[in-house]
C-alpha positions in Angstrom: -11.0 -15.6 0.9 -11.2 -17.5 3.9 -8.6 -18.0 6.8 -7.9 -21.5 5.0 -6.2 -19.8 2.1 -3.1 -20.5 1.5 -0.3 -17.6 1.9 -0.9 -15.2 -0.5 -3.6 -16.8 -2.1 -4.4 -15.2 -5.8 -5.9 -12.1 -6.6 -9.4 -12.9 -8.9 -7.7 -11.2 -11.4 -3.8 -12.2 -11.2 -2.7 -12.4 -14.4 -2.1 -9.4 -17.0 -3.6 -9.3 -20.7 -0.5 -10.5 -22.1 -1.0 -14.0 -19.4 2.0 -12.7 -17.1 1.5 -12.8 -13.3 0.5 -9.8 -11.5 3.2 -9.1 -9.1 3.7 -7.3 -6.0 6.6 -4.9 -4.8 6.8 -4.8 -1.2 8.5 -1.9 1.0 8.7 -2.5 4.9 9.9 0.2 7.5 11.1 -0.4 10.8 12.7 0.6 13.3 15.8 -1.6 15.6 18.3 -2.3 13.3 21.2 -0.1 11.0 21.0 -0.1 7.2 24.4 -2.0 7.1 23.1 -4.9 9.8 19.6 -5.4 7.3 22.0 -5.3 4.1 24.2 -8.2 5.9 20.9 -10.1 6.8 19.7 -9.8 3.5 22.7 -11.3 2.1 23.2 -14.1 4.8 19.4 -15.6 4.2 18.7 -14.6 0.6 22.3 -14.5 -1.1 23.9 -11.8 -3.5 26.4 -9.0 -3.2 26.3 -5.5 -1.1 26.6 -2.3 -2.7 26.7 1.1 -1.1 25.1 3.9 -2.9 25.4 6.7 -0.4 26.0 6.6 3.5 22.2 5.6 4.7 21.4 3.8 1.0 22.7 0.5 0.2 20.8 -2.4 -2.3 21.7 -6.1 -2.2 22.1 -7.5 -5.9 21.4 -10.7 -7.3 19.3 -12.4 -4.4 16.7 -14.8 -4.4 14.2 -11.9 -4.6 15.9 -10.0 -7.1 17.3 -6.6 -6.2 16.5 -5.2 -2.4 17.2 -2.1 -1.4 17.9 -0.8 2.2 17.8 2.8 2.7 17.2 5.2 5.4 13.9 6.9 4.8 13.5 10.2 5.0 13.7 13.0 2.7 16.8 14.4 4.9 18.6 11.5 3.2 18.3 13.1 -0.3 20.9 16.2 0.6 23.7 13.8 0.0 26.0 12.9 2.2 27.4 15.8 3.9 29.0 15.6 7.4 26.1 17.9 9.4 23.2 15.7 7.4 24.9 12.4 8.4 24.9 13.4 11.7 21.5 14.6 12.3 20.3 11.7 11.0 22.7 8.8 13.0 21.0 11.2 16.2 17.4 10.5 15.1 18.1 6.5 14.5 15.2 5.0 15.8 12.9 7.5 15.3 13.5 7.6 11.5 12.8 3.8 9.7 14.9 2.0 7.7 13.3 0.7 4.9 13.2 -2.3 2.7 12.4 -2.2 -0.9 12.1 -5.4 -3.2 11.3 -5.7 -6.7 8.1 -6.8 -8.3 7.8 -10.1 -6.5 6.1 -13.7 -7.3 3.7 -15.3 -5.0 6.9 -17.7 -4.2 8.9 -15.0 -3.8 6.3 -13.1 -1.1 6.1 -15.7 0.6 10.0 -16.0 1.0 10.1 -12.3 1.6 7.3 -13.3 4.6 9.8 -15.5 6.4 12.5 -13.6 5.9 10.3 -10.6 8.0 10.4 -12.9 10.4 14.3 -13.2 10.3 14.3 -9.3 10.9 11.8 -9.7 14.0 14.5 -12.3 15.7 17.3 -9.6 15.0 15.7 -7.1 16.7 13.7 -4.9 14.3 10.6 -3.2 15.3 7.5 -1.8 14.1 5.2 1.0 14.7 3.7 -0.1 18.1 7.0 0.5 19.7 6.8 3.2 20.7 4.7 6.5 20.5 6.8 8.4 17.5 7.2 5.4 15.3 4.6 5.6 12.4 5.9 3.2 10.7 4.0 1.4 7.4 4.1 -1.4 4.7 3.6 -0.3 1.3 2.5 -3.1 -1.2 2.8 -2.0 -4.9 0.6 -4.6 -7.1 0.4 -4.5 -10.3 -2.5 -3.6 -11.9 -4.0 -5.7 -14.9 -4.4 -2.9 -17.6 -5.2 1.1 -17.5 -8.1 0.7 -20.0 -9.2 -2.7 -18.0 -12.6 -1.5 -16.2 -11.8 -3.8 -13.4 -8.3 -1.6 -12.4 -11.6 1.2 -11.6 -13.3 -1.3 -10.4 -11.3 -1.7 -7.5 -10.6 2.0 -7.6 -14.6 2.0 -6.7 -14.2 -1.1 -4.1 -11.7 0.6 -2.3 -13.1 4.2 -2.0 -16.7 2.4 -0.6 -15.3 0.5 1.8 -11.9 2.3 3.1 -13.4 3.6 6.2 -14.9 0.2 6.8 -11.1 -1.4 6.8 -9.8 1.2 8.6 -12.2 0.3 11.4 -11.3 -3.3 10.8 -8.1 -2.9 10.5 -5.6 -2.0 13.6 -3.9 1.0 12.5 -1.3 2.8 15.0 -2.6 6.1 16.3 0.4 7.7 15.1 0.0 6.6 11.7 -3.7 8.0 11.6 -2.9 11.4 12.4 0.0 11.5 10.2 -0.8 12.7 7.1 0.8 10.1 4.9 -2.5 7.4 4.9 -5.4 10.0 4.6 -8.4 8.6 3.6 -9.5 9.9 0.6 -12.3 12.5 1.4 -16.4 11.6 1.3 -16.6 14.2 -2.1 -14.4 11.8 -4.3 -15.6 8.7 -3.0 -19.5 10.1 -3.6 -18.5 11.2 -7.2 -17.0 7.9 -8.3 -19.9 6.1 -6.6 -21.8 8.8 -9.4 -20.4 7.5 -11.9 -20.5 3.8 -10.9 -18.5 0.3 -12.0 -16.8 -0.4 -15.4 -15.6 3.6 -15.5 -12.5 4.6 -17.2 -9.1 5.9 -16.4 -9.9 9.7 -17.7 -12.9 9.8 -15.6 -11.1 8.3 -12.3 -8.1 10.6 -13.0 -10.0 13.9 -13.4 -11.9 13.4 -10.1 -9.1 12.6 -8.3 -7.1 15.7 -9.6 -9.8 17.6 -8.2 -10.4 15.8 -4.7 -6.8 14.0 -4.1 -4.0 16.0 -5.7 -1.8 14.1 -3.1 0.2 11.1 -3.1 -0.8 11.0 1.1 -3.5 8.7 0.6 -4.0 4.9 2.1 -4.0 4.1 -2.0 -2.0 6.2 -3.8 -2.7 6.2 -7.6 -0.5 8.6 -9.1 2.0 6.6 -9.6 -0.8 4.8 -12.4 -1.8 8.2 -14.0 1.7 9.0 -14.8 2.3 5.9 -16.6 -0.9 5.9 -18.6 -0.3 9.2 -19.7 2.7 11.2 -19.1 1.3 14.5 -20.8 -1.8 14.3 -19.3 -0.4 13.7 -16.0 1.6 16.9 -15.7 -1.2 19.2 -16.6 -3.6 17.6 -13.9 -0.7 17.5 -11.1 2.1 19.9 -12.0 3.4 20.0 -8.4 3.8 16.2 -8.4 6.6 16.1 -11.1 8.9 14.3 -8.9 6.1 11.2 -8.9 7.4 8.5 -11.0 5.3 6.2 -13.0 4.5 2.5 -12.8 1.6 0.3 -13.7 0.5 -0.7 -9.7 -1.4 0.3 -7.0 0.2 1.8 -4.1 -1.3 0.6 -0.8 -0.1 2.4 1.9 -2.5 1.9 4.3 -1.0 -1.7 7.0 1.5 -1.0 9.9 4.6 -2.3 10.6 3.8 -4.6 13.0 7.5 -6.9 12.9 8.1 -6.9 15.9 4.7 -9.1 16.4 5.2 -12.3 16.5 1.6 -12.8 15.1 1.4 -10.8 12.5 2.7 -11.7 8.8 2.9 -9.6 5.3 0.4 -12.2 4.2 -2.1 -10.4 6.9 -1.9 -7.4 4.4 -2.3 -9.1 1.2 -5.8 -10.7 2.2 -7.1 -7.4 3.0 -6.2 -6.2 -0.3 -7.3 -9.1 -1.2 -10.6 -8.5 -0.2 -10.7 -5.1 -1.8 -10.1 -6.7 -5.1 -13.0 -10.0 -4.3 -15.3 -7.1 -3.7 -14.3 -5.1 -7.2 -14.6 -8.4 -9.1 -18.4 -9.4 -7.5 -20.5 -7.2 -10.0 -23.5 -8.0 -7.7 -22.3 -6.6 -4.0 -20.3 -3.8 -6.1 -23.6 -2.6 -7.6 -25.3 -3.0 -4.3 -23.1 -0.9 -2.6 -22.5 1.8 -5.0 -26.2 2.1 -4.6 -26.5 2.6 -1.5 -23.5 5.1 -1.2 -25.5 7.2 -4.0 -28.6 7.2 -1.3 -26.5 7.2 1.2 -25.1 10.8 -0.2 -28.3 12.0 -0.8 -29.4 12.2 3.0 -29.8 15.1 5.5 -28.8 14.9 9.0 -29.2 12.0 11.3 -28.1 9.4 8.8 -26.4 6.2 9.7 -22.4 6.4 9.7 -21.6 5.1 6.3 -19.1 2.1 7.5 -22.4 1.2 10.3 -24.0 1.0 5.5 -21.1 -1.2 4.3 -21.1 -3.6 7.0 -25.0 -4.0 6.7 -24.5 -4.8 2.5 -21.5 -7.0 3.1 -23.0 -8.7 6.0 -21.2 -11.1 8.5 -19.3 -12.3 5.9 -17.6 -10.6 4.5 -16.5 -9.5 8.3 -15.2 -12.7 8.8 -12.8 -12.3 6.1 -11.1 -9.9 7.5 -7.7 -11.4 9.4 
């Protein structure tokens, strides 16, 4: 990756065994606008109809991007739509995000997503650096190749070696850091998969992270994975996460909502997944790192900090990839 990719430049990896793209789901939350004003914008730029599935929950049909939904986010919402609950939730507008949610989406279609983020900003939405309260996130859900492909743990690995690394890279609102929805997964899961190294399998990701991460409050969330590789299996490693559903992607829950930035663009996101997945897919730095981590683990006190480790193996640059 460099900073003369073009938007959303390809993933090493991007297409699936059968030779279909990977795609990416997007979900955006912000803050500045009402469900019914996004639903009209959505509409005006991308075309298709309104529906309205309950007070706060509305999807757009037939647009460029396929379906979008628009919902108020919060679990409030799923009480229904009785009176007291409607009002509570009209008083905490602002505080609570609406949220966007598109299918699985082309490159073509991300990138018309990207400009029409930038239709939102010049309508008034806003993101997380608003103000104090408003944590709000972009979720991208990208398709994974295959549950038995080595290189889906692969980046598993990639991403557990170097998440602290990102997160220092990376500007992430205060608020969003000490809520507990993009927890980094902790130092005993990423040691054990560094244990067990590249090319491991799905059993052996999934049984250390029902013992380390039973959570879907993680920066990458892969839960949503387990339960589609294996249903049974699934709900005797996590029987209190029944209401997960599954699908072949990663969710990355880790960027802020920065909209209301002028500068800032979904494609900022994608290249530092990107990254995650350049690293998972060079066998050599991989190795290297995994290595160290391994070492790393296996000192006493006065060690180095083990993002001061990654930036040493990845050097200046990698560094310079980052946006």
């Amino acid at each position: 990756m460099s900073r003369t990719d073009p938007p959303f430049a390809p993933l090493p990896h991007p297409h699936r065994p059968d030779g279909t793209d990977r795609r990416v789901g997007v979900e955006i939350e912000f803050a500045g606008l009402t469900e019914d004003a996004t639903a009209t914008l959505v509409r005006d730029a991308l075309g298709g109809d309104i529906h309205r599935d309950a007070t706060h929950d509305l999807h757009v049909s037939g647009t460029e991007l396929g379906k979008v939904k628009i919902v108020l986010d919060t679990a409030l919402r799923r009480l229904g739509d009785a009176g007291p609950v409607d009002k509570v939730l009209d008083a905490l507008r602002g505080l609570i995000p609406v949220e966007i949610v598109t299918d699985p989406l082309t490159r073509d279609q991300l990138v018309q997503l990207d400009a029409f983020r930038d239709t939102l900003r010049r309508h008034g939405a806003v993101g997380t650096t608003d103000g104090v309260l408003l944590g709000f996130g972009v979720h991208l859900n990208v398709a994974i190749t295959d549950t038995q492909d080595p290189f889906t743990w692969d980046t598993v690995l990639a991403f557990a070696l170097i998440q602290g690394w990102l997160r220092r890279q990376m500007p992430i609102d205060d608020t969003r850091r000490l809520m507990p929805f993009v927890a980094p997964w902790p130092d005993a899961f990423v040691t054990e998969l560094a244990r067990i190294g590249p090319a491991s399998t799905l059993d052996a990701v999934r049984d250390l992270y029902a013992q380390h991460c039973n959570s879907r409050n993680h920066a990458l969330d892969l839960l949503p994975i387990f339960r589609h590789a294996d249903a049974e299996g699934f709900d005797r490693l996590f029987p209190n996460q029944s209401n997960t559903t599954g699908r072949p992607a990663f969710h990355f829950r880790l960027p802020d909502c920065r909209i209301d930035d002028a500068a800032w663009s979904l494609d900022l996101e994608w290249q530092r997944w990107r990254l995650v997945e350049r690293l998972a897919a060079d066998a050599d730095t991989l190795s290297a790192l995994t290595h160290k981590r391994r070492a790393w683990a296996a000192q006493g006190a006065g060690k180095p900090g083990w993002t001061d480790v990654v930036q040493e193996v990845l050097g200046v640059d990698w560094a310079a990839l980052t946006p």
